[in-house]
C-alpha beads as a LAMMPS data file, in Angstrom:
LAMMPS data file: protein, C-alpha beads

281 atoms
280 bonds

1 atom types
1 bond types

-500.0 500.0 xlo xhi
-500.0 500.0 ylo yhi
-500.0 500.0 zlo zhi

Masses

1 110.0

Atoms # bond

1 1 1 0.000 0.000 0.000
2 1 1 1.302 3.177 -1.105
3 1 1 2.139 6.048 1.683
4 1 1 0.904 9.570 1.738
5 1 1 4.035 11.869 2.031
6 1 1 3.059 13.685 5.036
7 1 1 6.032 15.665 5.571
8 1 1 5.574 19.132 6.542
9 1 1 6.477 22.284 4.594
10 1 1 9.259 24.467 6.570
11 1 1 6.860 27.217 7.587
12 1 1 4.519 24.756 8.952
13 1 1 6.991 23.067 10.798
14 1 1 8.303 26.220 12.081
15 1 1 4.843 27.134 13.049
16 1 1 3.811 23.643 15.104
17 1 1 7.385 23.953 16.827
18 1 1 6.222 27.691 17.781
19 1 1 3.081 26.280 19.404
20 1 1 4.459 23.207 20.992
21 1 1 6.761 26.041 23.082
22 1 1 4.536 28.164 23.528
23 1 1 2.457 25.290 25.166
24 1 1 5.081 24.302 27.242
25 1 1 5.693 27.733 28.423
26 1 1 2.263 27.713 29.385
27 1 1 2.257 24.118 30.887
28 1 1 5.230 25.147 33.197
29 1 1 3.530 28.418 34.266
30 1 1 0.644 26.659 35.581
31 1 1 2.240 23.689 37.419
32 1 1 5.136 25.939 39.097
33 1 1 3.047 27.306 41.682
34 1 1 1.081 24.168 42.323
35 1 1 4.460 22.842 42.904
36 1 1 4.946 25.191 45.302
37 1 1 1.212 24.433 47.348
38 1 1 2.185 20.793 46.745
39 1 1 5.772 21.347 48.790
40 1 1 4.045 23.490 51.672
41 1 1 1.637 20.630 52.452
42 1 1 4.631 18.760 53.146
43 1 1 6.121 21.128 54.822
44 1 1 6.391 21.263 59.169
45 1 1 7.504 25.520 58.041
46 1 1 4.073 27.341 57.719
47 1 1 6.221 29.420 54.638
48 1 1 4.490 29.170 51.404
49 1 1 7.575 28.985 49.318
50 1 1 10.836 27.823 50.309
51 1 1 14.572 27.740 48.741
52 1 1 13.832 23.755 47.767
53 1 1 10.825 22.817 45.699
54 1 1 11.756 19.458 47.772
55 1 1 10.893 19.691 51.120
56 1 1 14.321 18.491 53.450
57 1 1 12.678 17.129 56.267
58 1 1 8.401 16.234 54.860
59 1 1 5.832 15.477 57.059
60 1 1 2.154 14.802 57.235
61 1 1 1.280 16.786 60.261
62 1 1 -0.278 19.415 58.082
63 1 1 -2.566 17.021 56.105
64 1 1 -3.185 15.628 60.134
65 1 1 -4.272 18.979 61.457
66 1 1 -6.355 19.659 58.744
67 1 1 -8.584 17.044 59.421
68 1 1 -8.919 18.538 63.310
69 1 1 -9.642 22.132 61.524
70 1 1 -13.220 21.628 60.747
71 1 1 -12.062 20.819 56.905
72 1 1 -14.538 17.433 56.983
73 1 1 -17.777 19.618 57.686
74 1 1 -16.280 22.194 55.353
75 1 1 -15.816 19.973 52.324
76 1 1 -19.060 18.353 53.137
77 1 1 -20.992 21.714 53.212
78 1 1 -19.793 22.359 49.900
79 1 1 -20.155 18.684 48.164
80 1 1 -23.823 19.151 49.375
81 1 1 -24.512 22.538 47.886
82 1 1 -22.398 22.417 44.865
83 1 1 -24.635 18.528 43.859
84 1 1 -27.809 19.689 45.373
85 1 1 -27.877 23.360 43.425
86 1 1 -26.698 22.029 40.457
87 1 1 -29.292 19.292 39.908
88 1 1 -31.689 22.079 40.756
89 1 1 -30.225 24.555 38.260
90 1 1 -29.590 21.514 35.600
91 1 1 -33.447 21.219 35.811
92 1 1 -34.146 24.828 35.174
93 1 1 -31.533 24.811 32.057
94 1 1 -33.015 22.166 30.457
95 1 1 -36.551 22.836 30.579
96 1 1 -35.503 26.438 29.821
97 1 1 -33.296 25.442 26.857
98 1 1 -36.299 23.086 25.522
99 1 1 -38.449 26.248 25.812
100 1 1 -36.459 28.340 23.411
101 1 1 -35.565 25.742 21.364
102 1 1 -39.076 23.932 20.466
103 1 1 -41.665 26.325 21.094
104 1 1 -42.748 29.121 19.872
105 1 1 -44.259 32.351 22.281
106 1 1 -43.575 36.086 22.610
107 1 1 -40.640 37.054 23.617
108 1 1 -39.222 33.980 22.451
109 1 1 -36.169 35.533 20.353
110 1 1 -35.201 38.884 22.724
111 1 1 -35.721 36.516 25.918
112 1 1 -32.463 34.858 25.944
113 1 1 -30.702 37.668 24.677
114 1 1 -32.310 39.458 27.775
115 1 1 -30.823 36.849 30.171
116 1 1 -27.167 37.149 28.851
117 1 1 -27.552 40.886 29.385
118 1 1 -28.642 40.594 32.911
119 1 1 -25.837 38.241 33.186
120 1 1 -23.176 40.460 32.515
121 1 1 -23.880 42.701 35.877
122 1 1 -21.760 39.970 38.423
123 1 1 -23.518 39.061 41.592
124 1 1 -21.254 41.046 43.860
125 1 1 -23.032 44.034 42.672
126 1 1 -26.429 42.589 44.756
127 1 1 -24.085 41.319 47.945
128 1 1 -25.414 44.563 50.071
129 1 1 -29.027 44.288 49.222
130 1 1 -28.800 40.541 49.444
131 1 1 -27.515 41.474 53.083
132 1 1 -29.429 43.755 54.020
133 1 1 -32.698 41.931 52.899
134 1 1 -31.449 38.615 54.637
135 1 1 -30.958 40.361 57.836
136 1 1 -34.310 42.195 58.008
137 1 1 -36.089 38.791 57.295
138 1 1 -33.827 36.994 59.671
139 1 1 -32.904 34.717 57.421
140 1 1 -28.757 34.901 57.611
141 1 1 -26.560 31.825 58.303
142 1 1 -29.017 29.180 56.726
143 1 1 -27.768 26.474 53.979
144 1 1 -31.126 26.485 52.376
145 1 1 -31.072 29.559 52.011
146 1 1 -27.805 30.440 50.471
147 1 1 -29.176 27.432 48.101
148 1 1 -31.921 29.208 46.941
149 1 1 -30.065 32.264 46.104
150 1 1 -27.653 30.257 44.060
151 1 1 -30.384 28.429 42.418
152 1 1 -31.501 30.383 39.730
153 1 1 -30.574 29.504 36.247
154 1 1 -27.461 30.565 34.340
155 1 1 -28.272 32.316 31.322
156 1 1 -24.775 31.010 30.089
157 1 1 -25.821 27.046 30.705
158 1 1 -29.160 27.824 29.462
159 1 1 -27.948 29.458 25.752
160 1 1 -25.139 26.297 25.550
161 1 1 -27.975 23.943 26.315
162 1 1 -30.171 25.593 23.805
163 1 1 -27.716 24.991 21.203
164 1 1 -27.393 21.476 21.794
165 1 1 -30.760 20.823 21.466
166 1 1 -31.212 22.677 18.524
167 1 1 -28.445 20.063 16.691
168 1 1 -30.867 17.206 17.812
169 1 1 -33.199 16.754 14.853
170 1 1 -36.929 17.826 14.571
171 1 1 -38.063 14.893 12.926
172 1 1 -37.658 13.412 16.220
173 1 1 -40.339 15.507 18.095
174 1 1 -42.265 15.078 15.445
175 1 1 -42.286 11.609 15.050
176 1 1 -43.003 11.277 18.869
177 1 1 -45.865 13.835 18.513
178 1 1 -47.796 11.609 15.650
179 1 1 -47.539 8.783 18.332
180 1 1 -49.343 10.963 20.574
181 1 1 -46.747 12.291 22.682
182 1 1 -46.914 16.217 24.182
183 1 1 -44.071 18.454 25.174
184 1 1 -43.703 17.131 28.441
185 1 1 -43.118 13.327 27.390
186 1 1 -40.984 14.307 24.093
187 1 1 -38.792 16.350 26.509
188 1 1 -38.165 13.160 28.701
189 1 1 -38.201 10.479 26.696
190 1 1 -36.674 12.124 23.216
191 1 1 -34.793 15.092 23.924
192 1 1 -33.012 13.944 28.396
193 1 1 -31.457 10.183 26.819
194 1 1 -30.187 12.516 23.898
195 1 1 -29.127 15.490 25.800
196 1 1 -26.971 13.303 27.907
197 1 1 -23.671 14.716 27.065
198 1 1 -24.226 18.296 27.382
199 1 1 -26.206 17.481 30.471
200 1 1 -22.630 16.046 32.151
201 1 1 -21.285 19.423 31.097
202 1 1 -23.560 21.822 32.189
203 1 1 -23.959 19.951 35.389
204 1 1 -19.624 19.722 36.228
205 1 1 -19.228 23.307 34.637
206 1 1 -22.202 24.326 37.817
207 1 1 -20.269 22.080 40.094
208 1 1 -17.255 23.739 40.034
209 1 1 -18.613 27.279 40.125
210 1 1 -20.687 26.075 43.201
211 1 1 -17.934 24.429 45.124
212 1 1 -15.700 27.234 44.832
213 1 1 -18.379 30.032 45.398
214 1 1 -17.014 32.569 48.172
215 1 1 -18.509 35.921 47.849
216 1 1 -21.932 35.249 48.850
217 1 1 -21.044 32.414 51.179
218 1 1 -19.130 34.993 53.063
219 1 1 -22.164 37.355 53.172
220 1 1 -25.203 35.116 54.060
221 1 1 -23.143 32.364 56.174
222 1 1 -21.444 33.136 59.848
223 1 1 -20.929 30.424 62.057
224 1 1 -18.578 27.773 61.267
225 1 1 -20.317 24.906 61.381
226 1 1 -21.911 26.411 58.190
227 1 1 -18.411 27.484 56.330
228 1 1 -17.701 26.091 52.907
229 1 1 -14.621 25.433 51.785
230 1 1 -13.740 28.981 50.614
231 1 1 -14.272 30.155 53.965
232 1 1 -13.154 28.226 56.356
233 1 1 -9.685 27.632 54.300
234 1 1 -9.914 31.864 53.914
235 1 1 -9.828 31.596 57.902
236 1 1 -6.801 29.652 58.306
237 1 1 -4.731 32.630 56.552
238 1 1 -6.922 35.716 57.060
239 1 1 -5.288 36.811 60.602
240 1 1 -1.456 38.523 60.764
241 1 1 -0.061 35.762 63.550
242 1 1 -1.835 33.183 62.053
243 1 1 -1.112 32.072 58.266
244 1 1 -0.947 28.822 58.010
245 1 1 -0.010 28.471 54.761
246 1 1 1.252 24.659 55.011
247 1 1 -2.327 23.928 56.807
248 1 1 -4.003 25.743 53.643
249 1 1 -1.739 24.174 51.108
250 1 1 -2.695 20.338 52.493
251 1 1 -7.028 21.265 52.624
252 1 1 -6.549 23.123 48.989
253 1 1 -4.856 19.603 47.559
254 1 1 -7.645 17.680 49.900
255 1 1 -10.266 19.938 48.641
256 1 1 -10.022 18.934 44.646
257 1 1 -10.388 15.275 45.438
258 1 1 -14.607 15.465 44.996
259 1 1 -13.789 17.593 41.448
260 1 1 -11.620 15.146 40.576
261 1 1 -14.062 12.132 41.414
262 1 1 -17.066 14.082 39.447
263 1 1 -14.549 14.654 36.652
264 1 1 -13.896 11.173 36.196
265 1 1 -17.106 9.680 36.577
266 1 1 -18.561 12.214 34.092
267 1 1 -15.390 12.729 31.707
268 1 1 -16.732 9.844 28.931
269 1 1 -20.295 11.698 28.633
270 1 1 -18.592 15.249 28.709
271 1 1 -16.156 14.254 26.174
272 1 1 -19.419 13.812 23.711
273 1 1 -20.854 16.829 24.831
274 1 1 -18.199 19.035 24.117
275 1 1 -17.465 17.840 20.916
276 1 1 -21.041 17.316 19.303
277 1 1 -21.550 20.577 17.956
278 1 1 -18.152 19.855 15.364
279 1 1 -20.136 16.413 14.208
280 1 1 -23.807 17.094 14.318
281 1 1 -25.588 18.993 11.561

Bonds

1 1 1 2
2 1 2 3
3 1 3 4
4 1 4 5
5 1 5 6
6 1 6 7
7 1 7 8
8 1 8 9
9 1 9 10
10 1 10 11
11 1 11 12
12 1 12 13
13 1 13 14
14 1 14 15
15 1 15 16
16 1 16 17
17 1 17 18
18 1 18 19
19 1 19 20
20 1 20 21
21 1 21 22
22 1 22 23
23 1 23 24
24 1 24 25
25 1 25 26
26 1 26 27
27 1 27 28
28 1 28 29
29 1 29 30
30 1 30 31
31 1 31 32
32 1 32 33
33 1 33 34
34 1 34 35
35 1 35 36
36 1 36 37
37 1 37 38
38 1 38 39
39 1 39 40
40 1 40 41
41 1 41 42
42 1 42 43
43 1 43 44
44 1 44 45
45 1 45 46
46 1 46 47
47 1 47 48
48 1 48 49
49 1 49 50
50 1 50 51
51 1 51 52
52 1 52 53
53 1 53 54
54 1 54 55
55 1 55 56
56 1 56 57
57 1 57 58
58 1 58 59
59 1 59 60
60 1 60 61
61 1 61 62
62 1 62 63
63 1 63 64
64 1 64 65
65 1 65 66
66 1 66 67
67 1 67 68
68 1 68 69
69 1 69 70
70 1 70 71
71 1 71 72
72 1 72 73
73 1 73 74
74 1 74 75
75 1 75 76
76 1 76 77
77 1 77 78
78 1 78 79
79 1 79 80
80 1 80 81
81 1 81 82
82 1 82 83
83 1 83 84
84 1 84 85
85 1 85 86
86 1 86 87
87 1 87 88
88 1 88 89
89 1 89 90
90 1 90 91
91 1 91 92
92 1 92 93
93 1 93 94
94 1 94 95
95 1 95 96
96 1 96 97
97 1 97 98
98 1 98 99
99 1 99 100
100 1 100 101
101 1 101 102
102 1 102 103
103 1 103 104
104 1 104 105
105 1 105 106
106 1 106 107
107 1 107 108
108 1 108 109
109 1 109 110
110 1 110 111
111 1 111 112
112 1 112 113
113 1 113 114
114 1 114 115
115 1 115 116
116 1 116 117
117 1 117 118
118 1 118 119
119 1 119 120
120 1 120 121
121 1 121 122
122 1 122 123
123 1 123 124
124 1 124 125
125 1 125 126
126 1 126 127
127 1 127 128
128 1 128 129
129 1 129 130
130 1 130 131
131 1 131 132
132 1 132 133
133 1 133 134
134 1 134 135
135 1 135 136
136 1 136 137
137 1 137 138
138 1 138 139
139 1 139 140
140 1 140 141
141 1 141 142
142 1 142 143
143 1 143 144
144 1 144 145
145 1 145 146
146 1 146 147
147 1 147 148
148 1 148 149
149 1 149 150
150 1 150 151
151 1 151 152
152 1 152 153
153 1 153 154
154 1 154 155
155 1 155 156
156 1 156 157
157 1 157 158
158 1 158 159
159 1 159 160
160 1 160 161
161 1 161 162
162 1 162 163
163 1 163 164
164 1 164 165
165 1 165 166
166 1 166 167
167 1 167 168
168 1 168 169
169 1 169 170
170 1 170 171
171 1 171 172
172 1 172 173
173 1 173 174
174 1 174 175
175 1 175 176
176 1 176 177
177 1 177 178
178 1 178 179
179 1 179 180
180 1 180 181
181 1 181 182
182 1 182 183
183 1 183 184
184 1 184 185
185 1 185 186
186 1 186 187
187 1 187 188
188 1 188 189
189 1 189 190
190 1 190 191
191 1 191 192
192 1 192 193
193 1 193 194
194 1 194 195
195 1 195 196
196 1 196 197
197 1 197 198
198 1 198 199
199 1 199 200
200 1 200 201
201 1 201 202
202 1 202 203
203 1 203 204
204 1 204 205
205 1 205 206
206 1 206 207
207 1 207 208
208 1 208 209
209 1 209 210
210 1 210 211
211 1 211 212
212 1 212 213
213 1 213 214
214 1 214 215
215 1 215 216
216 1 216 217
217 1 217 218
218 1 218 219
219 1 219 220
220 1 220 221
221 1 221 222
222 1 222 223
223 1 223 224
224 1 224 225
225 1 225 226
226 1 226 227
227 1 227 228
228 1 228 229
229 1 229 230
230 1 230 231
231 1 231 232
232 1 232 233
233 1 233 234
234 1 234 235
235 1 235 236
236 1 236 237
237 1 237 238
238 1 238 239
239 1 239 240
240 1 240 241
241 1 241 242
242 1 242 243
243 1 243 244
244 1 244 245
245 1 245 246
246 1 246 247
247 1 247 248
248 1 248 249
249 1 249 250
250 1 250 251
251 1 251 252
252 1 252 253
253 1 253 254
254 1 254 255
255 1 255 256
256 1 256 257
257 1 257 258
258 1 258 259
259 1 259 260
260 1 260 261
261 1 261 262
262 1 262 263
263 1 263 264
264 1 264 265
265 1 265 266
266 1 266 267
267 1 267 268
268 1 268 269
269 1 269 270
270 1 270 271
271 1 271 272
272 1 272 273
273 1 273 274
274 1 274 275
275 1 275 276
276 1 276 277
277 1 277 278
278 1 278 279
279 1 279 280
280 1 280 281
């Protein structure tokens, strides 16, 4: 069988060797200072960086008092929030997305448009009157209720969700529809076992916005028992005789082990999801 002759003119190769350093620049500008977190844990200094990126004498003891720190009920406050708001918000998206994709009603083409523009304005800007609404109800330092605030829908999820579904054919929905079949059961039994990928994406991509959430965790919550992550690592470092940067290097490696587990267990759907808009027409 007769070869192609791939070999590569000497601009292009010139060009791929100009983007395989420029990735490894990037590559070693992103794992230097994790280097650096991962060599604190280790360390018995409290010194975030150090003359060795090999620690002379490593020890556990910070991974050991991290786990007497209140970093358990931490990591578990935020596991719960970050799975329990995004199913919530995955709901919203996708009934949203199936909205603007299949049916028709006013305000059907400017609405999502609207959302994005609302979007722009971050949340930080509503922190006070959050606050000071919270406060006159009562209502500060309550899980649910820092749920419910987080709860409402992304306009971003909702418009990548939209676009998904809009790659799924409408033969489909029609063909369920001559059967019989409304909105409500074409949207569960056609569109969900279809939407599967870029239902694994939306819901990680919420996940690890959740998890990490800090601003309005620090407004709403107050006593420790109801600190997430963000806080209650914020509080091993946030006094001037207390920075305990080895103790916050060993809970911020700790911390990424339920991203990590989601990651994996939802990597082989998300894979699809990500790439289905390059293969569906």
């Amino acid at each position: 069988m007769k070869q192609t002759d791939v070999s590569l003119r000497p601009q292009d190769r010139a060009r791929a060797w100009v983007i395989r350093v420029v990735l490894w620049v990037v590559l070693v500008v992103t794992l230097v200072p994790l280097l650096y977190v991962v060599t604190a844990s280790f360390s018995a200094t409290q010194s975030l960086s150090s003359a060795s990126l090999i620690p002379h004498h490593p020890t556990l003891s910070n991974y050991r008092n991290v786990f007497q720190s209140g970093f358990l009920r931490w990591a578990w406050n935020s596991t719960e929030i970050a799975l329990v708001v995004s199913a919530a918000q995955l709901l919203i998206t996708s009934t949203a997305a199936y909205a603007f994709s299949r049916m028709h009603f006013i305000g059907r083409k400017y609405g999502l448009m609207t959302l994005l523009v609302l979007q722009m304005f971050p949340n930080s800007m509503a922190v006070a009157a959050i606050y000071a609404v919270l406060a006159k109800w009562g209502m500060l330092d309550r899980l649910w209720v820092y749920m419910l605030l987080l709860i409402g829908g992304s306009a971003f999820n909702i418009w990548l969700m939209k676009g998904y579904l809009d790659t799924i054919p409408i033969e489909l929905d029609e063909a369920a529809r001559v059967d019989g079949a409304g909105h409500f059961r074409i949207f569960l039994s056609v569109i969900i076992p279809l939407a599967r990928p870029m239902l694994a994406v939306v819901f990680f991509l919420s996940m690890i916005g959740f998890y990490s959430e800090y601003i309005l965790a620090g407004t709403v919550l107050q006593s420790p028992s109801n600190y997430t992550l963000g806080l209650g690592m914020y509080n091993l470092i946030n006094t001037q005789f207390a920075q305990n940067w080895g103790l916050f290097s060993a809970a911020s490696l700790l911390s990424a082990i339920p991203l990590a587990l989601a990651f994996g267990f939802l990597n082989p759907l998300m894979a699809k999801g990500l790439t289905a808009g390059a293969s569906k027409g």
